[in-house]
C-alpha positions in Angstrom: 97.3 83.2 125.5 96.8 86.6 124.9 94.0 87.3 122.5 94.4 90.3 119.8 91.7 92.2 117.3 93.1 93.4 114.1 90.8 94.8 111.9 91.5 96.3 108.2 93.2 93.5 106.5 95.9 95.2 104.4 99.7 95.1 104.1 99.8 96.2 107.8 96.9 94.0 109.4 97.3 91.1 108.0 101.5 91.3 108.4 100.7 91.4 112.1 98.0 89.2 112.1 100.0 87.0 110.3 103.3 87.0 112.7 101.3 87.1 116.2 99.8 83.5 114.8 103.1 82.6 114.1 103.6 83.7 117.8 101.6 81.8 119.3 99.2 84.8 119.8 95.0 84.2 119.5 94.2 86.8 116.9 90.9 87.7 115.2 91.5 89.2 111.9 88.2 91.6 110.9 87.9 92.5 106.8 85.0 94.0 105.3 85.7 91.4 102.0 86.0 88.1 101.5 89.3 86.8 100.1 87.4 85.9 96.4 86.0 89.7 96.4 89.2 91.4 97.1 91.2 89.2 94.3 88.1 90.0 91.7 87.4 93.7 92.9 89.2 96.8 91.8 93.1 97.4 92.2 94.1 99.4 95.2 97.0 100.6 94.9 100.5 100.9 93.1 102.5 98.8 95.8 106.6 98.8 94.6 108.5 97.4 97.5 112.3 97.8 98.5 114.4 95.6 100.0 113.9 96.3 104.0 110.0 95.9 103.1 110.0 93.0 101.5 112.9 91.3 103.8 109.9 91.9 107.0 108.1 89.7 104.8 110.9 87.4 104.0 111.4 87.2 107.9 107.9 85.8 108.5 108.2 83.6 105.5 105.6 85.5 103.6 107.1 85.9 100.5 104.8 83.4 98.1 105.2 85.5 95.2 108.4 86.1 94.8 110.5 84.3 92.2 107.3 85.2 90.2 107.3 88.8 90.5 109.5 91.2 88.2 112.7 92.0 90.1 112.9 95.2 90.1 116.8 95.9 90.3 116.8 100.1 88.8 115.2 103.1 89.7 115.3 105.7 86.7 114.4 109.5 86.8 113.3 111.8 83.3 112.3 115.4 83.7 110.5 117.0 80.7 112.2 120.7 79.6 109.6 123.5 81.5 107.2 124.0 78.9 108.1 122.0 76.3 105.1 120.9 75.4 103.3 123.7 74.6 103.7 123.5 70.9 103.5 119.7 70.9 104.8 116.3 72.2 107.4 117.6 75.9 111.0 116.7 74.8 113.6 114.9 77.7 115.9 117.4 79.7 117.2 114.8 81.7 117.5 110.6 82.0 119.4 108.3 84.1 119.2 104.9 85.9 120.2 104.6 89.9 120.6 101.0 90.3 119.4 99.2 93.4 121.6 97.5 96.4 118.9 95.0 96.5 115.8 94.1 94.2 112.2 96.2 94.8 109.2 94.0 93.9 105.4 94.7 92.9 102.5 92.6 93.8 99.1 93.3 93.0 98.0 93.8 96.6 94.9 91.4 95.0 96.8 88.8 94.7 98.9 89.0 98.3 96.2 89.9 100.1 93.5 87.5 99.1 96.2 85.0 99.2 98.0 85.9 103.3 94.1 86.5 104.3 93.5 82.6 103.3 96.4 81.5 104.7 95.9 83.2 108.2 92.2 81.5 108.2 94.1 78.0 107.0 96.7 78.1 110.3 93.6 78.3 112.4 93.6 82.2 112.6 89.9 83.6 113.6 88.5 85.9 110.7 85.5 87.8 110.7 83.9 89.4 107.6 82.4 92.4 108.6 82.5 95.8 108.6 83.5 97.3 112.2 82.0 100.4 113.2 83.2 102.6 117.0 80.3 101.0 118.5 82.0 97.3 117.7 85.3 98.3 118.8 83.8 99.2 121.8 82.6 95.7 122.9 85.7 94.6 121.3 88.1 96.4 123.6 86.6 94.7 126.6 86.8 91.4 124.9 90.3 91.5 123.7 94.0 92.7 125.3 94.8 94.8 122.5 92.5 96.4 119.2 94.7 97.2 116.4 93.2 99.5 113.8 94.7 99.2 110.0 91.9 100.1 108.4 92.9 103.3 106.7 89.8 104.4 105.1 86.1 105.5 106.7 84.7 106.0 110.1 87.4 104.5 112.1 89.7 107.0 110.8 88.2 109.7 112.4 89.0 108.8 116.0 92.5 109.8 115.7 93.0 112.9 115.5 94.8 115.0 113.3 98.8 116.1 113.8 98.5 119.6 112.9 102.1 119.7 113.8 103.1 117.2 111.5 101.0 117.3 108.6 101.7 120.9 106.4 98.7 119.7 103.9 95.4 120.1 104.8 94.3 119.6 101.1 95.3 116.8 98.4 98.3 117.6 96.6 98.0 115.4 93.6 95.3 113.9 91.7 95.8 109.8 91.2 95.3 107.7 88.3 96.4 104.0 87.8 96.2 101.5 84.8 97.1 98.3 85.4 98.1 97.1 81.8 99.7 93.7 79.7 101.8 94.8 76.3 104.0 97.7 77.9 107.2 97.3 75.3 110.8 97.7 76.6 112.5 100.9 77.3 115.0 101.0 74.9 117.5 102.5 76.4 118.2 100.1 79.5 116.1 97.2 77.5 117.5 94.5 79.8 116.9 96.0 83.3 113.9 96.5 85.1 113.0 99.3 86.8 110.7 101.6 88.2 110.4 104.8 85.8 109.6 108.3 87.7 108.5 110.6 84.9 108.8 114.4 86.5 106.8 117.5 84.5 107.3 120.7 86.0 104.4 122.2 87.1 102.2 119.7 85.4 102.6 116.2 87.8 104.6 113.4 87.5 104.2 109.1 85.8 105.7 106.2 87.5 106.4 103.3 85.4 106.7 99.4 87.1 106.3 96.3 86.6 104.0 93.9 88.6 102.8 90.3 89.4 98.9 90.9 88.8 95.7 88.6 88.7 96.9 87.7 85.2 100.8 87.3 85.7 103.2 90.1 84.4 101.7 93.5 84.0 103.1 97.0 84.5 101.5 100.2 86.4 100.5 103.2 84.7 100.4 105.8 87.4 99.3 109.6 86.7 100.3 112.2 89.6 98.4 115.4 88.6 98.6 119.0 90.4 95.3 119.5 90.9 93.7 121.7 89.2 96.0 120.8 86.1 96.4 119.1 83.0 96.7 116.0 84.4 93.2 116.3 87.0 91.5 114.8 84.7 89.9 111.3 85.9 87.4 113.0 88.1 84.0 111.2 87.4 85.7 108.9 84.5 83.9 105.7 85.7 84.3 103.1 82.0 88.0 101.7 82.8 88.4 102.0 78.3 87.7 106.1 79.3 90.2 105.9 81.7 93.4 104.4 80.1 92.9 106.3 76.7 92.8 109.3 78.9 96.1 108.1 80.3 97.8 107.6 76.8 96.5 110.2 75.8 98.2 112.2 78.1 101.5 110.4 78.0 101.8 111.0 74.7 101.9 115.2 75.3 103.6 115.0 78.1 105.9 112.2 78.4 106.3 111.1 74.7 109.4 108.8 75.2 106.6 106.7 77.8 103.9 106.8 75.6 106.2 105.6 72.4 106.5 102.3 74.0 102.4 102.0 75.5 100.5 102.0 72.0 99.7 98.9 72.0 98.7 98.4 76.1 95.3 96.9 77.1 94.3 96.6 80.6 95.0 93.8 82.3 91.1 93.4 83.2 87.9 95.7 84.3 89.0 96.2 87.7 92.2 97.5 86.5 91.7 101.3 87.2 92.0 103.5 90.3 91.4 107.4 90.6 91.2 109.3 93.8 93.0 111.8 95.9 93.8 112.4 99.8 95.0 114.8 101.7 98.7 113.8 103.4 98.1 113.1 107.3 99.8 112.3 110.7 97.2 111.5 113.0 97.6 111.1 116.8 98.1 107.2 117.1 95.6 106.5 119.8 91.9 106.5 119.4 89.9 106.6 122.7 86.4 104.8 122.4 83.2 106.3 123.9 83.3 103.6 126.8 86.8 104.3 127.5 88.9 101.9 125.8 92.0 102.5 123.6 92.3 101.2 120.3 96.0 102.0 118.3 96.3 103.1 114.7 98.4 101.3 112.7 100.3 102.2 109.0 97.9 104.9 107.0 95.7 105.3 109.4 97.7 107.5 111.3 100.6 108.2 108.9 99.4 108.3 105.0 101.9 110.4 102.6 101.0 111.1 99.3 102.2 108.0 96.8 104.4 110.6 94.6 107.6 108.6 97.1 106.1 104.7 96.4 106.7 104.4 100.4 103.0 103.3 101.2 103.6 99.4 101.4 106.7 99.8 102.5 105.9 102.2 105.2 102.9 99.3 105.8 105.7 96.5 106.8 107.6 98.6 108.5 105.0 99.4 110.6 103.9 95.9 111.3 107.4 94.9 111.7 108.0 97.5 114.5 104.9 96.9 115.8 105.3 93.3 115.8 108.8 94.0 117.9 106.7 96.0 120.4 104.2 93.4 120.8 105.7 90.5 121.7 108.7 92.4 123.8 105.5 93.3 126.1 104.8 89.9 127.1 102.4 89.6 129.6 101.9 93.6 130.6 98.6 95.1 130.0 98.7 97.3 126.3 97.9 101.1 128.0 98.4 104.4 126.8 101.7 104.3 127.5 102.5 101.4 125.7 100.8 102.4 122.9 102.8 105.6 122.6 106.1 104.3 122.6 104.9 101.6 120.0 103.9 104.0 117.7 107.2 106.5 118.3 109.6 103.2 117.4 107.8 102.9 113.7 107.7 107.1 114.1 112.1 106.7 114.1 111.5 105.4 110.6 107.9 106.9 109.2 109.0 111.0 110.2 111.4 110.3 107.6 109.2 109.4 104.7 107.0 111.7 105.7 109.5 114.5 105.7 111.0 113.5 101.8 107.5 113.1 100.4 106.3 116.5 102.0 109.6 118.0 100.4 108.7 115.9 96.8 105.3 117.4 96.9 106.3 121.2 96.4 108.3 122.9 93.3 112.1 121.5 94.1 115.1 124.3 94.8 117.5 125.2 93.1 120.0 122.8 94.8 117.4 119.5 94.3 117.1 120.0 90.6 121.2 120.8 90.3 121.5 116.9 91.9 118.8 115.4 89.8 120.8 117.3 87.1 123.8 116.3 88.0 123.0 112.4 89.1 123.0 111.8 84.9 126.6 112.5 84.9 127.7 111.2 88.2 126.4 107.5 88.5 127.4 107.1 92.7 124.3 110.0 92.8 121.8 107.9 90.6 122.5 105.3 92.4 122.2 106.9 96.2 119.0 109.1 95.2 117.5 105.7 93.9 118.6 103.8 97.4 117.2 106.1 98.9 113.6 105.0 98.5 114.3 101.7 100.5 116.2 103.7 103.1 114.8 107.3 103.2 116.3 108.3 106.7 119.7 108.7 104.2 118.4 112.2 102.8 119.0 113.5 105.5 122.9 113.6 104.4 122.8 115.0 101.1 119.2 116.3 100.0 117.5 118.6 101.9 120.2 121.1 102.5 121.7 122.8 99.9 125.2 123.1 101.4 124.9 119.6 101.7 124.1 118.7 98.6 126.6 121.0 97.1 129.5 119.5 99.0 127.9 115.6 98.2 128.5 116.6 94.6 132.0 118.3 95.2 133.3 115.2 96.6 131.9 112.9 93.7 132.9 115.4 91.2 136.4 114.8 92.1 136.4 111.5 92.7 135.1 110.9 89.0 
């Protein structure tokens, strides 16, 4: 029986961890929290998923939550006028709705991952809490046939090098800012369909709207994306979470007024219901060599982590532990080199250079040609509906968003169809 280390135990780790048991795999599972401190500690993140995501859950029969969970079956888009808020609330230049193939879903990554990380110690799985340092990992690659590292934040990070290549952004692009809150009213105009809202502001950052399954049942996400140095970078050393959301209405109701007009009467859903922060946008190479020689390989955002502005960090998370998975156990019995490692990384690469590529393009001021199909997608549904698609199948840019001749003839053809 082959015996596997995965340490971080987030969407990614515990995904694998969680299908090689199923395997027939031996896995140790290493966390730095227990299960009880990660379901009472502080959110960590915003977490929509699209269909492909949440189907690699579906596949290992991981989906616990899910008839409890909003479904999450639109994808709308509203762009303030440039400068309208100068002499008071912004006004709306643009609305629509995309509707999804297939449902998205949010889960308080609390509540999943507290929950998997019980049930992989319940089959029998080995976990260890504790902190891993290079110096563990380097026992630990003598010990085991293959370390897996999805533990995207700290020391481990730092043995695997940086893509220059593929990262453009050697500085954070946004400044983050998430309220978990209960009380969020309807949005009145598409009052029976849920949906993930992305509030754009030229020049200022953008809000994303969605509803989630938290620690206390149905909540929805708050989430500030400031340009730093802006209006908006304005968490920075806001510790009381009270501080933190009346900064965020506050700031909704300037800038996105038609958000904020259904949010007065929010509360968080508790005291661990806040998260600020920033990162720079990173491809890092995805092996890390240990100072005794071994090889470790980097999984999800550890060696691809894109700015949230594109909601594909949990997705992007069981897609990599899906492909990895694939790699894995199509290896039977051959030892996990260098070699191996590479081409298990370059199959999740097919679908992360992708994400990477749209959320790079998100992160700058759009062309001419982006904001004409943004425009445009209000009065052509097929374009709503194929931008908001999209996010569970980014790879389908390619065809009709980043070139503007492209784009042009996309919405010649559905001009005339209409």
């Amino acid at each position: 029986m082959r015996k596997i280390l995965v340490v971080g135990a987030g969407q990614s780790g515990l995904q694998i961890a969680l299908g090689l048991q199923s395997q027939g795999y031996e896995v140790t599972l290493m966390s730095n929290r227990t299960a009880d401190e990660i379901r009472t500690g502080r959110v960590m993140s915003t977490q929509c998923m699209f269909h492909t995501a949440l189907q690699h859950e579906r596949d290992l029969q991981l989906n616990f939550w899910e008839s409890q969970a909003p479904k999450i079956q639109g994808l709308g888009v509203s762009v303030a006028a440039p400068g309208s808020w100068a002499e008071g609330p912004a006004a709306r230049a643009i609305d629509w709705l995309g509707r999804l193939d297939g449902y998205a879903q949010s889960i308080d990554q609390r509540v999943k991952m507290a929950g998997w990380m019980e049930t992989f110690a319940q089959r029998g799985g080995q976990l260890v809490i504790h902190g891993a340092a290079v110096g563990d990992l380097d026992y630990f690659s003598r010990t085991y046939d293959l370390v897996l590292v999805a533990a995207g934040k700290g020391e481990l990070v730092q043995m695997f090098g940086r893509d220059a290549e593929r990262s453009p952004y050697s500085e954070p692009q946004r400044a983050l800012a998430v309220s978990y809150v209960h009380g969020l009213g309807p949005r009145p105009e598409h009052p029976d369909t849920e949906g993930v809202r992305c509030n754009l502001v030229p020049g200022v950052g953008e809000l994303f709207v969605m509803p989630t399954l938290t620690t206390s049942g149905r909540a929805d996400i708050l989430f500030w994306e400031g340009i730093p140095g802006g209006p908006l970078d304005a968490f920075n050393g806001v510790k009381d979470p009270a501080e933190h959301l009346s900064l965020t209405l506050e700031l909704m109701e300037r800038y996105v007024p038609w958000e904020y007009a259904r949010a007065t009467k929010v509360e968080l859903t508790d005291a661990g219901g806040t998260l600020a922060g920033r990162y720079a946008p990173t491809v890092r190479n995805p092996i890390g060599r240990l100072p005794g020689g071994g090889l470790v390989l980097g999984v999800a955002d550890v060696v691809v982590a894109n700015d949230p502005i594109t909601g594909q960090g949990s997705n992007s998370a069981s897609k990599c532990a899906a492909a990895y998975l694939s790699s894995i156990v199509e290896h039977g019995d051959k030892p996990f080199d260098e070699e191996w490692m590479r081409s298990a990384f370059d199959r999740y690469w097919d679908t992360a250079q992708h994400v990477t590529k749209w959320t790079n393009a998100m992160l700058a001021p759009p062309p001419e040609h982006i904001l004409n199909l943004i425009g445009a997608a209000g009065e052509l549904q097929p374009a709503a509906d194929r931008f908001a698609n999209g996010f569970n199948d980014p790879a389908d840019f390619e065809n009709f968003f980043y070139d503007p001749e492209k784009t042009q003839a996309y919405l010649a053809e559905l001009s005339g169809a209409a």
